[in-house]
Structures are given as C-alpha cells and as structure tokens.
C-alpha positions as CSV (number, residue, x, y, z in Angstrom):
1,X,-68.8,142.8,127.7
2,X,-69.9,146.1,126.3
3,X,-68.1,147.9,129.2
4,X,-64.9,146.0,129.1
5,X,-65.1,147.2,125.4
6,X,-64.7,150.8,125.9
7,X,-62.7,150.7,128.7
8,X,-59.9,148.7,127.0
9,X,-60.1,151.2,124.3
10,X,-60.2,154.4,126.5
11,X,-56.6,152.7,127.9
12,X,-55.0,153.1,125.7
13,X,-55.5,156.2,124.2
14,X,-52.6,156.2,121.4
15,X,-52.9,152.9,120.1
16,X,-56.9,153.2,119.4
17,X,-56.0,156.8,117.9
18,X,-53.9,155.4,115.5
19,X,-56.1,152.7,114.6
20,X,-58.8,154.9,114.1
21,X,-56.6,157.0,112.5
22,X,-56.1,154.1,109.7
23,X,-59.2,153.6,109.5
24,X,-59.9,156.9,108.8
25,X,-57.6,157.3,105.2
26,X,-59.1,154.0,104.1
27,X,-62.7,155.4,104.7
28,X,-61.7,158.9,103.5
29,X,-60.0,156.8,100.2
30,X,-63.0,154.7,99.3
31,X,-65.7,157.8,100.0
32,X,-63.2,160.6,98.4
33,X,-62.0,158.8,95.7
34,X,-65.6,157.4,95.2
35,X,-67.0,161.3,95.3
36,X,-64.2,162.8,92.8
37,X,-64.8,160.1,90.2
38,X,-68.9,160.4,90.5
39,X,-68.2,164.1,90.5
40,X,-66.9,164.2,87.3
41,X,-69.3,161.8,85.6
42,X,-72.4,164.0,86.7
43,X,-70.0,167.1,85.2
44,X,-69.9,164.9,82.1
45,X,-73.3,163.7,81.8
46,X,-74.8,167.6,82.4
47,X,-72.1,168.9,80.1
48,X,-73.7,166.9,77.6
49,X,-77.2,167.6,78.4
50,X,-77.0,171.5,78.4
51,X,-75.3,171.7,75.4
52,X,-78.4,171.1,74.6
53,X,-77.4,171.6,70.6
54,X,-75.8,168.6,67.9
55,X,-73.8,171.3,66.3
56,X,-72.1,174.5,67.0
57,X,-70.8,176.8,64.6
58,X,-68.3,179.6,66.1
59,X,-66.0,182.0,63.8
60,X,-63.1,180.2,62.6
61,X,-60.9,182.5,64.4
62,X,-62.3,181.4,67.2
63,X,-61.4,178.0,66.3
64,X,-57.5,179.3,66.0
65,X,-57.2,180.9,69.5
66,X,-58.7,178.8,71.6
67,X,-59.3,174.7,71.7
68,X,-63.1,174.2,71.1
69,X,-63.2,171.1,73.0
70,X,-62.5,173.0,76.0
71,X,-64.3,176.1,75.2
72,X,-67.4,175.6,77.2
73,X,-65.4,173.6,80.2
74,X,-63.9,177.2,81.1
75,X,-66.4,179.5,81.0
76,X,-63.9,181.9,78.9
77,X,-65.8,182.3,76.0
78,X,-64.0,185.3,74.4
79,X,-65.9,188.0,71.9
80,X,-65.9,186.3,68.8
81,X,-68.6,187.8,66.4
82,X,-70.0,187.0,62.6
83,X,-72.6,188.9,60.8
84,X,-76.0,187.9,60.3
85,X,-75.6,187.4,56.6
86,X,-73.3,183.9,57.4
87,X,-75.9,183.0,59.9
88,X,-78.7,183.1,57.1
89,X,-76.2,181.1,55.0
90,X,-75.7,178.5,57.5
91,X,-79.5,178.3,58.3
92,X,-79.9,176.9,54.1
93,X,-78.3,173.8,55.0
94,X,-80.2,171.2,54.3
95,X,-80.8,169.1,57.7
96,X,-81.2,171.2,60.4
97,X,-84.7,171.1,62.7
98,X,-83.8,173.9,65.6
99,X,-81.5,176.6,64.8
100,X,-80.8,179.2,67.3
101,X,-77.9,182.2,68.1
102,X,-76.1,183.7,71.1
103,X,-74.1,186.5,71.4
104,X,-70.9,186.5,73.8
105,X,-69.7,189.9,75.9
106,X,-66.6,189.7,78.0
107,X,-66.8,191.8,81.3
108,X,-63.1,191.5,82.4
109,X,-62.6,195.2,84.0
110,X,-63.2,196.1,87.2
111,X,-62.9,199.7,86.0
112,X,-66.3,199.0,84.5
113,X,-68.0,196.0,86.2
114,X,-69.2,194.4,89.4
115,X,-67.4,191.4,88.8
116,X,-65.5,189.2,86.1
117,X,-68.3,187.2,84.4
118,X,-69.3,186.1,80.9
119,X,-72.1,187.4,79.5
120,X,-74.2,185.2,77.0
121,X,-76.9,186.8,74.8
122,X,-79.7,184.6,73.5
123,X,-82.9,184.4,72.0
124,X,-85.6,183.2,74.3
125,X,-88.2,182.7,71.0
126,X,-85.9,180.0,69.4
127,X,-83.7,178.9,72.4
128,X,-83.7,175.4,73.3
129,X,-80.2,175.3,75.6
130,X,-80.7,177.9,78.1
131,X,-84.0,178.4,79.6
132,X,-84.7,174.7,80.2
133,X,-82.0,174.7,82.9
134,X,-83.9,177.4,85.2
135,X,-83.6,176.1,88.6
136,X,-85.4,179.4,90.1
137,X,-87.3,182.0,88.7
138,X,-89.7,184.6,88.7
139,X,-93.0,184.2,86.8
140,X,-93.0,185.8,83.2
141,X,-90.7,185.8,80.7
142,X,-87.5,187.4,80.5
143,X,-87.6,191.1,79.9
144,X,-85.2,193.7,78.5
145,X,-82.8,194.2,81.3
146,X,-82.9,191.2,83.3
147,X,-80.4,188.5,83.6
148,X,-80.4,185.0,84.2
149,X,-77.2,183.9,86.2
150,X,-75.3,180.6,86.8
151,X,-75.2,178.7,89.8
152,X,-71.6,180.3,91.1
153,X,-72.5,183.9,90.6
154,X,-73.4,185.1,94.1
155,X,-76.5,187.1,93.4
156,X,-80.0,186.6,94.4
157,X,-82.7,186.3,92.6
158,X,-84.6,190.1,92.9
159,X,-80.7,191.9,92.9
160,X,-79.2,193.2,90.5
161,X,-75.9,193.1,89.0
162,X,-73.8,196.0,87.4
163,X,-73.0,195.4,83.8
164,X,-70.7,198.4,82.2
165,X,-72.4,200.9,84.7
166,X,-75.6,199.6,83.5
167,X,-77.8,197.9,86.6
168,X,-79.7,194.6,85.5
169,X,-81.6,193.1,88.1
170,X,-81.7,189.3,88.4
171,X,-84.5,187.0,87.1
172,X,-83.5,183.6,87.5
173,X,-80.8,181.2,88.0
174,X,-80.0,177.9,86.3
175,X,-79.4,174.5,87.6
176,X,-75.6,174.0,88.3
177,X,-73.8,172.3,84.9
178,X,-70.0,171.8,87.1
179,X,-68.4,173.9,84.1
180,X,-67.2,177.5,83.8
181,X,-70.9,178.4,82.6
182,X,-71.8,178.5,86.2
183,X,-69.6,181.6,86.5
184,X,-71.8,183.0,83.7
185,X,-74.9,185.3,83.0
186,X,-77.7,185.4,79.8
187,X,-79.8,187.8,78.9
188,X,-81.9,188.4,75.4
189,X,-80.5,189.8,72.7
190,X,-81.7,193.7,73.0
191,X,-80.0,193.4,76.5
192,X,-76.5,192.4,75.4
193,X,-76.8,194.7,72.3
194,X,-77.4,197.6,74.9
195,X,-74.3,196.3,77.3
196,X,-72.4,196.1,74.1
197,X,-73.3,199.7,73.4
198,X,-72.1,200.9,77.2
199,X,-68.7,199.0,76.5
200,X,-68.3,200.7,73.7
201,X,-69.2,204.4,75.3
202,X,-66.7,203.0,78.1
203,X,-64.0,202.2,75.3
204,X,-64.4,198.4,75.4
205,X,-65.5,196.7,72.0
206,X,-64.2,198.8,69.3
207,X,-63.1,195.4,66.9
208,X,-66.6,195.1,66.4
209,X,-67.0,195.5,62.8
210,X,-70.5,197.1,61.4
211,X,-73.5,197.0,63.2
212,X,-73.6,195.2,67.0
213,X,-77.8,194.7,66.3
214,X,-76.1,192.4,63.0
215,X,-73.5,190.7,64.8
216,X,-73.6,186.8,66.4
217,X,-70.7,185.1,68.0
218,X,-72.1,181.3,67.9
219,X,-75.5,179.1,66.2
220,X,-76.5,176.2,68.1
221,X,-78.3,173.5,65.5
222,X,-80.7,171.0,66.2
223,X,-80.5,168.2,63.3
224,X,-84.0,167.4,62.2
225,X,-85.4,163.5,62.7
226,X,-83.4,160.8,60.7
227,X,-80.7,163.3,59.6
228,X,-76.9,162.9,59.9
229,X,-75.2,165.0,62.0
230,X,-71.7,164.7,60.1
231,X,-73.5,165.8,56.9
232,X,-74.9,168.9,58.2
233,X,-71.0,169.9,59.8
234,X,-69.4,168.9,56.6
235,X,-71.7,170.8,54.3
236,X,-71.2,174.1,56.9
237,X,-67.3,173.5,56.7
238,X,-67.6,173.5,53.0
239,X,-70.4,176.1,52.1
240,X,-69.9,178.7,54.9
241,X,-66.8,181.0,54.5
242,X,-64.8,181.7,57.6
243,X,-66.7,179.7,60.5
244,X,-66.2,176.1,62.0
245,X,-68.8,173.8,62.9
246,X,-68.6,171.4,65.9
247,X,-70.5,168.4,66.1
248,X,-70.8,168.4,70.0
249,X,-70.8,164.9,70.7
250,X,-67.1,165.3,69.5
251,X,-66.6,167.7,72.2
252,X,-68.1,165.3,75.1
253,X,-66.0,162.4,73.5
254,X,-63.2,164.1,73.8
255,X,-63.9,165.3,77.6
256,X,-64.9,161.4,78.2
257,X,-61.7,160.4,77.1
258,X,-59.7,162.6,79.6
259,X,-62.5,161.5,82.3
260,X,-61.6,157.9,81.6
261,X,-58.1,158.1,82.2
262,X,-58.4,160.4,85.3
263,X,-60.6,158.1,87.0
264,X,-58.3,154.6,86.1
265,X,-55.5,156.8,87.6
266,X,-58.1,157.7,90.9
267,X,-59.1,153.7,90.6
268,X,-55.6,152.4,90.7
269,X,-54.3,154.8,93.8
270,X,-57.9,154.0,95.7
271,X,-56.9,150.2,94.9
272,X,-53.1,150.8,95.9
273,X,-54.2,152.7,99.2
274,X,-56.5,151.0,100.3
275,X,-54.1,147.4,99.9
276,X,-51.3,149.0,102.2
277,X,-54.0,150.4,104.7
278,X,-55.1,146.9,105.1
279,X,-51.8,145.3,105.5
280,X,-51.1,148.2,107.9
281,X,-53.9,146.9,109.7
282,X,-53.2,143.7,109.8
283,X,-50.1,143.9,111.1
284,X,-51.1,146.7,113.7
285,X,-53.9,144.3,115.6
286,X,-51.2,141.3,115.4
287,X,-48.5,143.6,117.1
288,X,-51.3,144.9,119.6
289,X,-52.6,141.6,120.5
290,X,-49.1,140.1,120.6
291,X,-48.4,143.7,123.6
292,X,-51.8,142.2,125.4
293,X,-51.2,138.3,126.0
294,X,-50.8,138.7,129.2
295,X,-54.3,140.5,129.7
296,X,-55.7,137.7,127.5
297,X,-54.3,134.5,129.5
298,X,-55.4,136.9,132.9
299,X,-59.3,136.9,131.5
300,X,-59.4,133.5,130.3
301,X,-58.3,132.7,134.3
302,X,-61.3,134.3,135.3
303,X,-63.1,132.0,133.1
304,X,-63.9,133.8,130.2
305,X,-64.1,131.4,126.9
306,X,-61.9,131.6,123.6
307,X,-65.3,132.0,122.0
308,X,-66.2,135.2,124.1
309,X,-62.2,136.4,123.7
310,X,-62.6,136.5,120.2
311,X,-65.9,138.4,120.1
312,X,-63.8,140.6,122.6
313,X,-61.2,141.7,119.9
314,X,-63.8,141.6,117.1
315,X,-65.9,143.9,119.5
316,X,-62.8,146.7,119.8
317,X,-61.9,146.3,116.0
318,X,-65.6,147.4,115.3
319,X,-65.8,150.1,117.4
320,X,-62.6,151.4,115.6
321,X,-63.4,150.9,112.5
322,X,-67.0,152.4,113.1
323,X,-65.6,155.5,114.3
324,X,-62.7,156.0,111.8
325,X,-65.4,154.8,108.8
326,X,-67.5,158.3,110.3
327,X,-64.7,160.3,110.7
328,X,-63.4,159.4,107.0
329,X,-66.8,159.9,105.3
330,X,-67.4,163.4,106.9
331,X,-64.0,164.1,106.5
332,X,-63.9,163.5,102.7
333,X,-67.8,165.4,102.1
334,X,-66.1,168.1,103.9
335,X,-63.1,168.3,101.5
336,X,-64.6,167.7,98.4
337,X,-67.4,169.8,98.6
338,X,-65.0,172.7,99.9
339,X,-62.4,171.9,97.1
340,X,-64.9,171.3,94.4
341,X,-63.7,174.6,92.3
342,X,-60.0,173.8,93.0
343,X,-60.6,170.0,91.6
344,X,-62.4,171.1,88.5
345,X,-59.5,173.7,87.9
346,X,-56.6,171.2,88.6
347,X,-58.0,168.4,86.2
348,X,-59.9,170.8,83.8
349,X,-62.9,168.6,83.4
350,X,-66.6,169.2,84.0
351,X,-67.0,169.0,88.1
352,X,-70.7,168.6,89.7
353,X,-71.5,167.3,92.9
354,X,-73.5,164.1,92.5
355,X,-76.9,163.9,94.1
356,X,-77.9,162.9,97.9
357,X,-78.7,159.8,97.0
358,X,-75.6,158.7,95.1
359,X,-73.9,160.3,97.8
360,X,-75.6,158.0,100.6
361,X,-74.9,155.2,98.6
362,X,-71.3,156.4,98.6
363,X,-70.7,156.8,102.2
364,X,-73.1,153.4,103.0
365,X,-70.2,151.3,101.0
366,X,-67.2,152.8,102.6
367,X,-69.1,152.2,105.8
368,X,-69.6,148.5,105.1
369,X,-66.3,147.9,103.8
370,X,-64.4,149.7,106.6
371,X,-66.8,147.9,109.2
372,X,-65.2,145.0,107.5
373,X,-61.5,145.5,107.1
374,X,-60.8,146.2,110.9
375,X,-62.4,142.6,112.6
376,X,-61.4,140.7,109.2
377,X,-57.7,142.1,110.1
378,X,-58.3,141.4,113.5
379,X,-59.4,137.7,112.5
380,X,-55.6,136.6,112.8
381,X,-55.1,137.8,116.0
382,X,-58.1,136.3,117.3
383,X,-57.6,132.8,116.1
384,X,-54.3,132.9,117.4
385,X,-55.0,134.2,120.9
386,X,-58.1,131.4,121.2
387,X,-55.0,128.6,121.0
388,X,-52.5,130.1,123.5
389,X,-51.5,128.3,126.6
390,X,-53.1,130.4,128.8
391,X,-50.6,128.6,132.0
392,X,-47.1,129.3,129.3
393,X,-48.3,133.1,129.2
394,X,-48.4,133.6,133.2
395,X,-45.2,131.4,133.9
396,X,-43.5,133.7,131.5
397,X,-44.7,136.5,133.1
C-alpha cells in the first residue's frame, strides 16, 4: 500500500507539485500570519515592560516635533535637554516613589562616528529601566567609558565602539525589546557628558544652552504605592513650566490600539486565504480523481476493496499535505525572521520574535490543520469513487 502510495505520487510529478504547492500557502498563511500577529504582541507586551517607568516627562518641545506615542517605537529620540533646576521642581510633586533621569546624544555623522546609533545616558544609582534588561554582561558595575548596547547593534561584548572619535569598549548588552531601542547604546551620565563634550570640540551640539554636567533630556517616575498616576501628570503639566508628562500606559494604549486593528486585518486575510485554498483544494482532488477512474475501476479488478481505495486517496492526500504543511512552516520561519526589521518598519509597531515554545506551538497547529484540510478535501472524492460501477468505467474505456 505504502509503495503504491509514492509511486502514484512520483507519476505524476505536476499534479502532486501543485498540490503540494497549495498546501504550502495555506501552511505558510496559518504559521506566518500566526508568527506576525504573535510577533507584535511580544513587541507590545516588552514595550510595556521596559518602559519600566508610569510617567515620563520630556521638554515640551519635544512634545511639538515629534509624536510621543511613537517616540520610543523608533529609536529616534532626538537631543532634547532641560536643566536640572525643572528636574528638582518635578521631583516635589507629591506622589512619586522612584524618580530617575537620562540624557539623549544623537550620533548621526559618519564624519564623526562608527555608526548611526542613539546614545542614552543614565544613572545606574537610581535607574530602574535599563539595567534590569541585561541579557549579557561582564561582572562589575558599569564604568566611565563603557557602554551597554541593544540587541541590533553588531558589537560584541569586550569591543569597543567609536563615539565622536572617542573609543568606549562594550560592557553589556540588553535583552531584545522589538523597538528602535535595540538600535541603541547607554552609558552613565559622566560618559555621555564627556561624548557631549567631543561633539561639541567636533562642532555638533552647540544649542545646548549652559552647562551639559546641568542638562537632562527626560525623568522616568515611579508612582509610590496607592497613588494615582493621572494626579502626579496633571500636577507636573500644571506646576512645571515648559515640559510634558506622559503617563506611559497612554503610550502602550495607544500602540494596542493600532496592534488590534493590524491583527483583525491579518485575521480576516488568514480567514479569507485560507477559505479559497480549501475550496481550491477541494475541487483540485475532485478534478484529479475524476482524470484517474479508470486506474480506480482497474484496482478494484484486481480485488482491491472500496474500503482500502479510500484509505488509498486519503493515504496520497496526507503525504501532500504533510510535505506542503513542512515546506510552509519553514518557509514562513524563514521569512519572518529574515523580514523582521522590514515588518516592524512597514507597520511601525513594536516587533519581537516570540519565544520557541510559542513558536512550536505555532508550527504544531498549522501542521494539524493542514494534515487535515488535504484528506477532508479528498473525502468527496473518495466517497464518490467507493460507489462507481467499476464494469461502466472499463466499457467506457
């Protein structure tokens, strides 16, 4: 049976092809479709968590030339600086548990730098957003000079990267967030002042007003236990001259909202594909079986019973939809891990590759489901063959 199998398959070359090849966009549908929309969820989900912070408070002019919500997703931070003396304002508000401050430094010249990165300043003695994301690292703290880098920045651990033709070896790299922070790098705050310093000896950074050791471009705020987050952004709105605080759970929201109609679209077109491929199907294995009566009425001659006819054509639509389940699944890993940066780019939305296991889970559903749809659409065909006048087929022959 097994043999008859495969060698009614190998004979005809173009019509298993192309029912492989069916089988192949419905796997690489389910799987892909299955691995975008997971994608972006994980995005979401470690968006939120390495905010780390319930508010942010930036310089309103930051506010003006660039949409906060989408600040972070891009990685393009921008040099946007307020003195010390508004941060000490906004530390009296009443409310707030954790308070701590980074400083942002464009390197956008090649003239000067290695490569096009971000550079984030931050203080490692009141940080709570950075340094619990280190996914490698050496032992010790971090030291004057050394960076930490995200997850896309293609530098080792033990390198070093060249900063405004200042050389900062690498300490450690954070876990991956799927937003333009991977394309970033931190350091502590007498680090950035001393890049700011070579920028400015290079002739970069000349808007900054007064004293770089005084100057912050964003506070992240921890609200203490049982306070209101909205009280502590109104009262900085009000109190604190020329800023704007963002509660950051307003910034997820508004990244959910854009995830949730991207994925109904990505539903709705996996549903709509996958419909047609089936109907494909199902009229593919009636056509085939209708080429092959013949070869049917010939074996049940031979003595070969409906019962083990039917298992016959079950048997073939297995083995192609086994083979184009495979090929879809390793096709759509392959496409979406390769396309990953492009995909995040296109939909502007946090993109992370989910973890192995959802990922198994992924490609064991599409496998199930494609193992399904090729002997249920071969059902038909089966049935009917099992009731044909096996002596009506030859004398027509």
């Amino acid at each position: 049976m097994r043999d008859l199998v495969f060698r009614n398959l190998r004979g005809r070359p173009g019509k298993t092809g192309a029912l492989v090849l069916l089988v192949t966009f419905l796997s690489l549908t389910l799987c892909g479709g299955g691995l975008v929309l997971s994608s972006l969820r994980a995005g979401l989900n470690s968006l939120e968590n390495r905010l780390g912070a319930d508010v942010i408070v930036m310089p309103s002019k930051a506010a003006l030339k660039t949409d906060l919500d989408t600040l972070f997703l891009q990685g393009t931070i921008g040099p946007y600086y307020m003195n010390m003396s508004t941060v000490n304002k906004i530390g009296r508000t009443e409310g707030i548990g954790r308070m701590t401050t980074q400083v942002f430094l464009s390197s956008m010249r090649a003239s000067c730098c290695s490569i096009p990165i971000q550079v984030i300043g931050f203080d490692p003695e009141t940080d709570f957003t950075v340094q619990s994301w280190l996914a490698q690292s050496r032992q010790g703290t971090l030291k004057d000079g050394e960076l930490l880098v995200g997850t896309k920045v293609n530098v080792n651990v033990g390198e070093s990267i060249k900063l405004y033709n200042v050389s900062c070896p690498v300490a450690g790299r954070l876990a991956p967030t799927g937003t333009g922070l991977d394309t970033a790098v931190y350091c502590n705050l007498n680090t950035i002042r001393s890049l700011m310093a070579a920028a400015g000896a290079l002739g970069g950074y000349s808007y900054i007003n007064g004293d770089p050791a005084e100057t912050i471009s964003a506070v992240y705020i921890k609200a203490a236990d049982g306070v209101n987050v909205d009280d502590i952004v109104n009262s900085i709105n009000i109190h604190v001259r020329k800023v704007q605080a963002v509660r950051t759970r307003s910034m997820v929201t508004g990244v959910a909202d854009s995830l949730g109609g991207v994925s109904r679209t990505v539903t709705v077109l996996m549903v709509v594909i996958w419909l047609l491929i089936w109907v494909i199907l199902l009229v593919a294995f009636a056509l085939l079986a209708g080429e092959r009566k013949r070869e049917f009425a010939a074996l049940r001659v031979c003595g070969m019973s409906r019962a083990r006819l039917s298992g016959l054509v079950f048997a073939e639509a297995f083995c192609v939809s086994a083979a184009g389940a495979v090929l879809g699944i390793l096709l759509s890993l392959v496409l979406v891990r390769s396309f990953s940066s492009l995909i995040e780019g296109a939909l502007g939305l946090p993109f992370l590759l989910p973890s192995s296991g959802t990922v198994a889970a992924l490609a064991t559903v599409s496998m199930l489901v494609c193992l399904l749809a090729g002997p249920i659409a071969s059902a038909v065909s089966a049935r009917k063959l099992s009731r044909v006048d096996t002596g009506l087929i030859l004398r027509e022959g």
